[in-house]
C-alpha positions in Angstrom: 3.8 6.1 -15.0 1.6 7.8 -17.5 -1.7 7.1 -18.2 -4.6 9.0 -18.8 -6.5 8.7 -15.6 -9.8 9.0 -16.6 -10.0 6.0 -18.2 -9.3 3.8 -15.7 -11.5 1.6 -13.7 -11.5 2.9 -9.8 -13.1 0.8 -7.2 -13.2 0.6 -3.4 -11.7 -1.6 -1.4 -15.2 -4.3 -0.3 -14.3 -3.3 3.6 -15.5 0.3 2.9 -17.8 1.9 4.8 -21.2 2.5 2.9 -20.8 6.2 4.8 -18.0 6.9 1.9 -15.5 8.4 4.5 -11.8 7.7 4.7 -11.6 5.6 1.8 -9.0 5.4 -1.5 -9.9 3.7 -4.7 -7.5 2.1 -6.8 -7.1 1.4 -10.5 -4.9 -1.1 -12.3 -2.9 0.0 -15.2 -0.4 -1.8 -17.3 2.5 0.4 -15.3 0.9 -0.3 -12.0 -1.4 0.7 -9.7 -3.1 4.5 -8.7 -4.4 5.4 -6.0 -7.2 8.2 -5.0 -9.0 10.0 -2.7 -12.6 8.8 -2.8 -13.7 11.8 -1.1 -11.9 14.3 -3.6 -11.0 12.6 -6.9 -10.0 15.9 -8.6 -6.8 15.9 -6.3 -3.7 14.3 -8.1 -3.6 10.7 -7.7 -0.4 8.2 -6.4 1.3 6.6 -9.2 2.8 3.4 -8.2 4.8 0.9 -10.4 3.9 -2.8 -10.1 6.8 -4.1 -8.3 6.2 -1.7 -5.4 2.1 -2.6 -5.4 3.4 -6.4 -5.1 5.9 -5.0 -2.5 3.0 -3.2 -0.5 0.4 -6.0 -0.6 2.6 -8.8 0.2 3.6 -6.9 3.3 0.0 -6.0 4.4 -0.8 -9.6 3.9 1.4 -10.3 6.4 1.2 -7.7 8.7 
């Protein structure tokens, strides 16, 4: 995927902590999904393709 990161949208899952620790944001793109760390967001971020993100959250809805 390539997209220029910094203008996506990033937001927090809603069953973060307030504290800010141990959490990833996400962003939706048109090729899929990235993923951060909330604590460092100047680290490279997880591309994922669309497919896969469907993949991934149909799994953890049913885990």
């Amino acid at each position: 995927m390539n997209s220029g990161t910094t203008e996506l949208a990033w937001f927090k899952s809603s069953y973060s902590g307030s504290e800010g620790d141990s959490c990833v944001e996400v962003a939706a793109a048109e090729q899929g999904v990235y993923v951060r760390d909330s604590k460092d967001v100047t680290r490279p971020h997880l591309a994922i393709g669309c497919e896969e993100w469907s993949r991934f959250t149909g799994f953890v809805a049913n885990a």
